[in-house]
DRENLO-175061 format. One record per atom (N, C-alpha, C): x, y, z. Coordinates in steps of 0.05 Angstrom, whole numbers, padded with zeros to 5 digits, always signed. Atoms other than C-alpha are relative to their C-alpha. Layout:
XYZ;...
***
This chain:
+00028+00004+00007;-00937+03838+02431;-00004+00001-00030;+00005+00002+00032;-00963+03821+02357;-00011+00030-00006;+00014-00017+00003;-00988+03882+02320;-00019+00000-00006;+00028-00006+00004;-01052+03904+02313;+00001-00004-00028;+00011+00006+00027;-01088+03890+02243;-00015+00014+00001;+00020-00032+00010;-01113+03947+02203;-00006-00017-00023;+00010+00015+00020;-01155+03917+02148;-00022+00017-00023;+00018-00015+00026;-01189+03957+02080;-00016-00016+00000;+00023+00015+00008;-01259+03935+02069;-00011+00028-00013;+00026-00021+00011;-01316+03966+02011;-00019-00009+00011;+00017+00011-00006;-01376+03973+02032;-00014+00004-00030;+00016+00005+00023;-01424+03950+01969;-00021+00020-00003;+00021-00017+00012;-01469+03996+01934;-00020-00016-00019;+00017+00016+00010;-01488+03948+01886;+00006-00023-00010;-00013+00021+00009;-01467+03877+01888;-00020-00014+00002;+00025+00020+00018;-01495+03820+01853;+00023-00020-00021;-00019+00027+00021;-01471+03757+01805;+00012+00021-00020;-00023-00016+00032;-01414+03781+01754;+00008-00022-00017;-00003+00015+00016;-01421+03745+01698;+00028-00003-00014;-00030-00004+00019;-01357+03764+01667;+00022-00021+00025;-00020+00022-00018;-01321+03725+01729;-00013-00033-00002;+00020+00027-00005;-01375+03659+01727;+00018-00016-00011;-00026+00017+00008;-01326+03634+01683;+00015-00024+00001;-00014+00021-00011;-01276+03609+01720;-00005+00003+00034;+00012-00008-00032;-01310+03617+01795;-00029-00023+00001;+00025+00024-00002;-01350+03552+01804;-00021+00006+00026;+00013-00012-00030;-01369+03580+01870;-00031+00020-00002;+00022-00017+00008;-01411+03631+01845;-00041-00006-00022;+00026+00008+00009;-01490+03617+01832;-00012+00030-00021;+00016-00035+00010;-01533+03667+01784;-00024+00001+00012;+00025-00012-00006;-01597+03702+01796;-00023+00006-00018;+00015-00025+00012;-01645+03743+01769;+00001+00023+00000;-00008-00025+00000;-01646+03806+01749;-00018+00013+00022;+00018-00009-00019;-01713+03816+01793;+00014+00003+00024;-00005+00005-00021;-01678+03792+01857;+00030+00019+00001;-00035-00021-00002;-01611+03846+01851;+00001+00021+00025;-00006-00028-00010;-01641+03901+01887;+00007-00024+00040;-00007+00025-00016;-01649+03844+01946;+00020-00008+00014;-00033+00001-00002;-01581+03819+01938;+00013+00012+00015;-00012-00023-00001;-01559+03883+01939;-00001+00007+00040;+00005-00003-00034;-01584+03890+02014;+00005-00015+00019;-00015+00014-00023;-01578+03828+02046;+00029-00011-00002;-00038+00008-00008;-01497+03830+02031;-00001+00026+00011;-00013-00019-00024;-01495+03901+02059;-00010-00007+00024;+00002+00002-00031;-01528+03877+02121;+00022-00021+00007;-00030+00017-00006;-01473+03823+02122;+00025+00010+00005;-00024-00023+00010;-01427+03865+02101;+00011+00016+00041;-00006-00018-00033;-01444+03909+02169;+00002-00004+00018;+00012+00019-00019;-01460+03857+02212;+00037-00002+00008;-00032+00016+00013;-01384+03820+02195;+00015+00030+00007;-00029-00021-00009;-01341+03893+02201;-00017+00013+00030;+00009-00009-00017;-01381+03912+02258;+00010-00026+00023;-00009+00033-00024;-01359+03839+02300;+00025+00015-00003;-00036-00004-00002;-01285+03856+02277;+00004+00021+00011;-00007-00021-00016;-01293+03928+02305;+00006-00006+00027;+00011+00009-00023;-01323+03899+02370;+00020-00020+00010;-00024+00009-00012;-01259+03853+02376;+00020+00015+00000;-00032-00009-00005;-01210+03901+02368;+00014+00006-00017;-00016+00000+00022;-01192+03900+02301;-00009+00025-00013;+00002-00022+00013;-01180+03961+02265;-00007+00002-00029;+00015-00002+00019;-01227+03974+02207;-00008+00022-00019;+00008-00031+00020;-01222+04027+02145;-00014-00010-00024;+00030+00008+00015;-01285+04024+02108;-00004+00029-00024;+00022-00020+00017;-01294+04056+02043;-00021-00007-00018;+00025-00007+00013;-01354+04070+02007;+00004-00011-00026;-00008-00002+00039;-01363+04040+01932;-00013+00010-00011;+00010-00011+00008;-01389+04077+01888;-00017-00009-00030;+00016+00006+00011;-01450+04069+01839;+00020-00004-00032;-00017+00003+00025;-01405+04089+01779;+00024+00003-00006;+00009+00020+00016;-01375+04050+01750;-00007-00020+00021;+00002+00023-00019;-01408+03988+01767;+00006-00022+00000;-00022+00015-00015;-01370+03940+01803;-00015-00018+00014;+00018+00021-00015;-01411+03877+01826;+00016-00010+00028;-00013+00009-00016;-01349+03853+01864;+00031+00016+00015;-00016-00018-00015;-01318+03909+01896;+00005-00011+00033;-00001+00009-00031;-01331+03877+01964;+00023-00017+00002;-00032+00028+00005;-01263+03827+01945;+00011+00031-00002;-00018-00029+00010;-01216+03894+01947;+00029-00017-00001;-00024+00005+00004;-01158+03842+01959;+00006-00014-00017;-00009+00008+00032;-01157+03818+01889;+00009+00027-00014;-00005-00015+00013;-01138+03887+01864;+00035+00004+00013;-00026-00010-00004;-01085+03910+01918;+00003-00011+00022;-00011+00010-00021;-01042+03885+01971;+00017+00018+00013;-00012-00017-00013;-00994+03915+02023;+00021-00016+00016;-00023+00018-00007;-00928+03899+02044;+00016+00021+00010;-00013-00021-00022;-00872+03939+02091;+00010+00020-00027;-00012-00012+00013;-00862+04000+02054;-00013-00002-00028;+00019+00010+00029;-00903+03971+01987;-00022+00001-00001;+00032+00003-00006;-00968+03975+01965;-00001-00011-00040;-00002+00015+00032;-00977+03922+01895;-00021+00001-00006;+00029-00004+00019;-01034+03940+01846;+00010-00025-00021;-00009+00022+00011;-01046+03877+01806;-00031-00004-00027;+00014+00006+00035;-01076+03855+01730;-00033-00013+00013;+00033+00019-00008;-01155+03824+01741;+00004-00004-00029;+00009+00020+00029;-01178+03777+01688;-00027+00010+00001;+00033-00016+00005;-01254+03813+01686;-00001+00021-00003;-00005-00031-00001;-01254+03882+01653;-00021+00016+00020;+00020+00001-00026;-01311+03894+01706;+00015+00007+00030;-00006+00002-00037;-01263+03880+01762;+00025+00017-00005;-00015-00016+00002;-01214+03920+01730;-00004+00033+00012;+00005-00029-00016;-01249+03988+01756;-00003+00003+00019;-00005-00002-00030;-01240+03966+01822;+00022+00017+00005;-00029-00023-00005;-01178+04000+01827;-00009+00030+00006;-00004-00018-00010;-01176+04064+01866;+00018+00018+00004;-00030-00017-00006;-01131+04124+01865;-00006+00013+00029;+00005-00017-00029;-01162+04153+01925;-00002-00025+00019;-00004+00022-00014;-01159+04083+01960;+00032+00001+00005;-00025-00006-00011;-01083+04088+01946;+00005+00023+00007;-00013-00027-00016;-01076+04163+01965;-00001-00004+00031;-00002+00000-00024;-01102+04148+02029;+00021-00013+00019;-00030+00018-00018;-01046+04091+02048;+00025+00012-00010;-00026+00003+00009;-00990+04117+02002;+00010+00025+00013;-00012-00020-00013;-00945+04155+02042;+00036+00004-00019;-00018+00000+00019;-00878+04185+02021;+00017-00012-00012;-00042+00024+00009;-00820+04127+02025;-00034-00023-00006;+00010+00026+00002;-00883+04079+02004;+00006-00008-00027;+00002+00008+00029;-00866+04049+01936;-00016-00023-00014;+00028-00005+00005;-00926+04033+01894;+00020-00018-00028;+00001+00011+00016;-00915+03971+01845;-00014-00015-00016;+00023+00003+00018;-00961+03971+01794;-00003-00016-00024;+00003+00022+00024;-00976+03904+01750;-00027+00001-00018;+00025+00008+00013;-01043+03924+01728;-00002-00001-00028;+00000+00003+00021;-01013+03939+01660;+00001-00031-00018;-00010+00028-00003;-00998+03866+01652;-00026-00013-00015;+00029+00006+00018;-01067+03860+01626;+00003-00007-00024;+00004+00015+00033;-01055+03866+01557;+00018-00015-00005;-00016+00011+00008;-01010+03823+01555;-00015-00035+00003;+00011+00035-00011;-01060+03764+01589;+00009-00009+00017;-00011+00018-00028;-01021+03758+01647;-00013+00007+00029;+00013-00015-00015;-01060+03766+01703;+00007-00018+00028;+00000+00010-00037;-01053+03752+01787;-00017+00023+00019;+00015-00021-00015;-01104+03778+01823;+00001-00007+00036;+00006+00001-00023;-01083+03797+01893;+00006-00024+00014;-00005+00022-00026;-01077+03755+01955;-00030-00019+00002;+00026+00016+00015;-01140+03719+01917;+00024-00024-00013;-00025+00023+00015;-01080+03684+01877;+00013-00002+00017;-00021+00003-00012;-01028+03692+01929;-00001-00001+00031;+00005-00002-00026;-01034+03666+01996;+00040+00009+00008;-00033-00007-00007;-00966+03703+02031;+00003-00014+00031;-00011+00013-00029;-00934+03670+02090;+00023+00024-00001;-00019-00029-00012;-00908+03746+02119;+00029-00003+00012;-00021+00007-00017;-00859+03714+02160;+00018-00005-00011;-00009+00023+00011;-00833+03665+02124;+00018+00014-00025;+00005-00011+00025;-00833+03706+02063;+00003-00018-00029;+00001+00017+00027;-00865+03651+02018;-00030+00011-00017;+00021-00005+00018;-00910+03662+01964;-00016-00032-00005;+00019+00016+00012;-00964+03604+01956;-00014+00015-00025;+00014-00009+00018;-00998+03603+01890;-00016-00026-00016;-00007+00023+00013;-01036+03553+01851;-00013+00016-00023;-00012-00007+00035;-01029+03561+01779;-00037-00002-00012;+00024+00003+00011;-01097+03579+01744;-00003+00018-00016;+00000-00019+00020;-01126+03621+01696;-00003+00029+00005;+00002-00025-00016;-01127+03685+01748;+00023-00001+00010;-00024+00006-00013;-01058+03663+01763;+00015-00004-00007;-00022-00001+00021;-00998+03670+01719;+00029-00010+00024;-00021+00012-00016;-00940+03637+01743;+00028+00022-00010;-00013-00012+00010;-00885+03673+01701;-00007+00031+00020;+00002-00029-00023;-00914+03747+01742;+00005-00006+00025;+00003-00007-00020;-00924+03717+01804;+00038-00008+00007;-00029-00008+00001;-00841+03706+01803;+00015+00019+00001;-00007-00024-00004;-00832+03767+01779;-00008+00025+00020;+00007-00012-00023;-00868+03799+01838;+00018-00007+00019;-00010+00018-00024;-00839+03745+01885;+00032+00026+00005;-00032-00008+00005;-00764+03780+01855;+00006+00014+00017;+00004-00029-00007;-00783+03850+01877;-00012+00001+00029;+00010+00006-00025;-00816+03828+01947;+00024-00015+00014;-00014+00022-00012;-00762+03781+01955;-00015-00021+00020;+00015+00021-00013;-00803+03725+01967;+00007-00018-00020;-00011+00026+00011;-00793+03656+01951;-00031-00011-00002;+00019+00003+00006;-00853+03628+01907;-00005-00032-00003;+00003+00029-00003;-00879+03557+01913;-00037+00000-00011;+00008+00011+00010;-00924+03537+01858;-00019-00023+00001;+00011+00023+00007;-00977+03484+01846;-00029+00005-00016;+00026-00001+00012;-01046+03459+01808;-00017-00014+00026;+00026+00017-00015;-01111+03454+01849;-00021+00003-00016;+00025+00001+00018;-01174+03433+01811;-00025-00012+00026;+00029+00006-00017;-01247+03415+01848;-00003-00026-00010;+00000+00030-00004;-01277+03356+01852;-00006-00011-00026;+00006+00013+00026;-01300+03356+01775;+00025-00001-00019;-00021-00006+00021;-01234+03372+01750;+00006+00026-00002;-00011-00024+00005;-01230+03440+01745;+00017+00018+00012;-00017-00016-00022;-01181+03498+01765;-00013+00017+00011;+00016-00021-00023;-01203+03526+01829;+00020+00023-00008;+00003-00027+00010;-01205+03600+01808;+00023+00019+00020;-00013-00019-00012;-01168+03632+01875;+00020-00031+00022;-00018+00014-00031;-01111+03594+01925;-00017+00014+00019;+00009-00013-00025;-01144+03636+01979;-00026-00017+00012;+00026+00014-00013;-01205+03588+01980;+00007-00034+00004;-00008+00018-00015;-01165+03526+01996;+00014-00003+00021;-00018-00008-00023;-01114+03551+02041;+00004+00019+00010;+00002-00025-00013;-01106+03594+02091;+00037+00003+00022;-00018-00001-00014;-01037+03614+02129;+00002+00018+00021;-00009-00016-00022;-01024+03641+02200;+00022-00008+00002;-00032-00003-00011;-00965+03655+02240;+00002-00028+00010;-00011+00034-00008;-00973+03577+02266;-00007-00023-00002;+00006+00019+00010;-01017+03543+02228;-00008+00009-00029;+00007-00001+00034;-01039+03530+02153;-00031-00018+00008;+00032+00027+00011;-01119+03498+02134;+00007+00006-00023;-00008+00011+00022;-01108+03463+02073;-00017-00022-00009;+00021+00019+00012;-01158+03425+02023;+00027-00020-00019;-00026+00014+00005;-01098+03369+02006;-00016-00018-00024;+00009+00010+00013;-01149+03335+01962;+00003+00013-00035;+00000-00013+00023;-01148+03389+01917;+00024+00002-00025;-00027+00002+00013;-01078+03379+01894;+00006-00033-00002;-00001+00019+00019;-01072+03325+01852;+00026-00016-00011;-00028+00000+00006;-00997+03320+01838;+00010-00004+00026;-00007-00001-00023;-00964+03287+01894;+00027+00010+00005;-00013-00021+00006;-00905+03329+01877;+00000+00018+00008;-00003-00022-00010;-00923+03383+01891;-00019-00001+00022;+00007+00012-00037;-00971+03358+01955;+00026+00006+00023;-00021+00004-00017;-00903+03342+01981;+00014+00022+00000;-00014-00025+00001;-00871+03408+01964;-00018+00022+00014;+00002-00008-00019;-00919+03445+02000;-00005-00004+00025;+00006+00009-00026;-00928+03405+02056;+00025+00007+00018;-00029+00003-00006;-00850+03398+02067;+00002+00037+00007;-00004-00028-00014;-00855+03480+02062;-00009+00000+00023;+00019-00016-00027;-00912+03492+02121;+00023-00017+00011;-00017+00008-00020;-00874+03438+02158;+00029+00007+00011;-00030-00017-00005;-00805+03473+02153;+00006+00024+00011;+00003-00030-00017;-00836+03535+02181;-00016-00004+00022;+00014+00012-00024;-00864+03503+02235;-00038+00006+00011;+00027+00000+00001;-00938+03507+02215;-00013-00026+00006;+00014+00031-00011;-00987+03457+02248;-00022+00005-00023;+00010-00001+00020;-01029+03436+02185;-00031-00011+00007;+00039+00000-00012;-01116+03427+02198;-00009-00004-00031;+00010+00006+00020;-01136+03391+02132;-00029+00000-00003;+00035-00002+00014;-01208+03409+02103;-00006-00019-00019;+00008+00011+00018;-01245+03363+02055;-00013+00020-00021;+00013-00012+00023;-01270+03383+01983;-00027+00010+00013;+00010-00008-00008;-01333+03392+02017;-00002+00024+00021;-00006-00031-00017;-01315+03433+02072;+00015+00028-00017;+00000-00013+00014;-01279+03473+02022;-00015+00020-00018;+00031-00009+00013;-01344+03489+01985;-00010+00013+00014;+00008-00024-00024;-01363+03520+02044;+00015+00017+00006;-00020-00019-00003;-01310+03565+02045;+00010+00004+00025;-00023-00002-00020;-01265+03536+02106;+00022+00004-00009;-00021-00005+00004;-01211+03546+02066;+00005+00029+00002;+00001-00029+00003;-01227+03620+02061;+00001+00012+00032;-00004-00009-00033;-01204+03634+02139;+00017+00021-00010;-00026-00008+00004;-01152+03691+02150;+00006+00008+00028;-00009-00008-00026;-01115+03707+02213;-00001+00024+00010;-00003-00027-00009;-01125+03778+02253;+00002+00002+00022;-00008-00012-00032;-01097+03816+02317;-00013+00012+00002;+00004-00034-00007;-01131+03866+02352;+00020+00020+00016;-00014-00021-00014;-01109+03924+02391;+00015-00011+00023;-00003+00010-00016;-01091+03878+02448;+00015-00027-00006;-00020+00029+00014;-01045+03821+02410;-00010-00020-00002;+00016+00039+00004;-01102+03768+02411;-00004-00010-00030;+00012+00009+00028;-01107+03726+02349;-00029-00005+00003;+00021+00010+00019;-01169+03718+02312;+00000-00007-00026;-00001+00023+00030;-01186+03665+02260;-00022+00009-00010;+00033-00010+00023;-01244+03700+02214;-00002-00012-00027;+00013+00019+00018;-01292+03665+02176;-00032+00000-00005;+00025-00005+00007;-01358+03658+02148;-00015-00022+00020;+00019+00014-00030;-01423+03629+02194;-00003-00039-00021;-00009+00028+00009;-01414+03566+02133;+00015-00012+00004;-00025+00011+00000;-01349+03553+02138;+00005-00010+00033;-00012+00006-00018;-01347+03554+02208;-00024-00027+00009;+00032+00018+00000;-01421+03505+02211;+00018-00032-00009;-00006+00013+00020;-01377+03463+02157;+00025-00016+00024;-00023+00011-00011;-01319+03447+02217;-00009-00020+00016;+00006+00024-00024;-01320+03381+02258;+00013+00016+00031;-00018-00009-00023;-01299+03391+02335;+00021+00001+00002;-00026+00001-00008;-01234+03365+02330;+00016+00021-00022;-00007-00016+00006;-01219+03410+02276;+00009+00036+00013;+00008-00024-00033;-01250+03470+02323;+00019-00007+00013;-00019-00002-00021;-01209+03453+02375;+00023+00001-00009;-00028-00008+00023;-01140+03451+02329;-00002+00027-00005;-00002-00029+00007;-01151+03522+02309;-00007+00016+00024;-00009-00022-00016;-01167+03549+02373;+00012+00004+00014;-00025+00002-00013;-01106+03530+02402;+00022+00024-00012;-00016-00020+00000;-01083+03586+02357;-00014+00028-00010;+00015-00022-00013;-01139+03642+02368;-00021-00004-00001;+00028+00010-00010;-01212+03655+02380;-00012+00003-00030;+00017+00001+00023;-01258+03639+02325;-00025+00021-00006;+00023-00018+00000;-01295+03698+02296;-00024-00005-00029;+00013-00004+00021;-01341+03683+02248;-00037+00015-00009;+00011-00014-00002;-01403+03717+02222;-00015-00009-00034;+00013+00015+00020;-01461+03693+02163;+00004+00028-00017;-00013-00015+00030;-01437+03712+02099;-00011-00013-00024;+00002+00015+00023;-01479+03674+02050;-00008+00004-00028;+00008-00020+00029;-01515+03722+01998;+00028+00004-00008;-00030-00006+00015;-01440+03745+01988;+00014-00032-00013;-00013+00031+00002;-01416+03673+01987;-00015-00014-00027;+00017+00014+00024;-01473+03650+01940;-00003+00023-00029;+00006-00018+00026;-01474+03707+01890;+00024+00010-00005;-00018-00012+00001;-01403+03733+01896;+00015-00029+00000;-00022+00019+00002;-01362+03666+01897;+00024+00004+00020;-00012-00016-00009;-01327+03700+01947;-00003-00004+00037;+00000-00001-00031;-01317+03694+02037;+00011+00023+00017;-00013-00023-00016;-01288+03733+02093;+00027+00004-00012;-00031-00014+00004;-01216+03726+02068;-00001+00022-00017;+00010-00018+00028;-01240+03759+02004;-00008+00026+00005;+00014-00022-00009;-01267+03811+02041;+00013+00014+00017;-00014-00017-00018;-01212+03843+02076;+00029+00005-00013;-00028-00009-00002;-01142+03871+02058;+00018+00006+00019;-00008-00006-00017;-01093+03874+02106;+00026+00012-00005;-00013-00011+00000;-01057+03934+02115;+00034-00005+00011;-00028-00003-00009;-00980+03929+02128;+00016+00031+00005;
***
């Protein structure tokens, strides 16, 4: 039977647009300063709504608290800081000194146990090299491939040298949106389970490397569910796969993303689990950010 999925989520104290990310996060709309406290409330009711479904299937859910100070607009993304791997737990560089105080030592005390070894890139910063998380790096666990596409939150040269030390094999490319630019995270065009990949194919521009990851999913016997630039925007690309206590897959996703699917798509993905999704749009519209973004999954 598959194992159960244990998954880190913050819950928000005080999230809202972070200008210091707007940047390079086309996704993300601004506000007002009037409308924050607002914000601020209807993402925690999302917030509760969304880990309260995943309880209610099955899925195991450790929820901490964020805290007022320092403040952290986009604490609710925890898997841009750290990831988790058998035995590993990788702290990683942010490109927003903002998102840099996400980082938690009492987040890692709680997982790091004694044989866990704890590989820490956040220094990597001053240097400008930055990979934030399974935000930059979609992992195919199995497989042990590293997707990545190359952007300015996404250093190619580190994510190698991670790959080295994971022993994973890293597969590269550029995705830009529909105006040209580099989409900010891989995690919001593609998504990988144990037996399928969704993939925005438009976004990759280079038929080169199209073909080099296609040729991967296909070699690992992933059935591939292509999204359009549009659907993308709605953050179908931002799915991620979870077990509960009982070995069932679930495909989690936002109440857009899933609005944003045709039938025959729908029916393609639930051939490989049930579709949980749950309205996430204050986060989605002010945070640039979906369900994948919104969960870590423990190893």
């Amino acid at each position: 039977m598959q194992k159960a999925s244990e998954i880190l989520m913050i819950r928000p104290v005080k999230f809202g647009y972070n200008e210091q990310t707007a940047g390079s996060n086309s996704f993300q709309q601004p506000t007002l300063s009037a409308d924050r406290e607002a914000i601020q409330q209807k993402a925690l009711q999302e917030f509760d709504a969304f880990a309260a479904k995943l309880n209610a299937a099955g899925i195991e859910v450790t929820v901490f608290e964020d805290t007022l100070s320092p403040h952290t607009p986009d604490s609710i993304f925890p898997n841009n800081w750290i990831s988790f791997h058998e035995n590993k737990i990788v702290v990683y560089p942010m490109l927003a000194e903002n998102r840099r105080q996400e980082r938690r030592t009492d987040i890692l005390s709680h997982f790091k146990t004694g044989n866990t070894q704890l590989i820490d890139l956040s220094a990597k910063e001053e240097q400008q090299m930055i990979l934030e998380g399974t935000g930059s790096i979609v992992f195919d666990y199995a497989n042990k491939i590293a997707y990545a596409n190359i952007s300015p939150r996404t250093n190619k040269q580190l994510l190698e040298e991670l790959c080295e030390k994971l022993s994973y094999k890293a597969i590269t490319f550029k995705a830009v949106d529909i105006s040209g630019k580099d989409i900010y995270h891989t995690n919001v065009l593609m998504c990988i389970g144990t037996t399928f990949a969704v993939i925005c194919k438009e976004c990759i521009p280079d038929k080169n490397d199209l073909q080099t990851l296609v040729g991967s999913l296909s070699g690992t016997k992933h059935e591939s569910i292509e999204i359009s630039y549009e659907q993308m925007n709605s953050f179908a690309g931002n799915m991620y796969q979870l077990f509960n206590n009982e070995g069932k897959s679930f495909i989690i996703m936002s109440g857009q993303a899933f609005r944003s699917l045709n039938k025959e798509q729908i029916k393609m993905l639930e051939k490989h689990g049930s579709l949980l999704h749950s309205p996430l749009d204050t986060i989605e519209k002010y945070g640039g950010g979906s369900a994948r973004c919104m969960v870590a999954l423990v190893h």
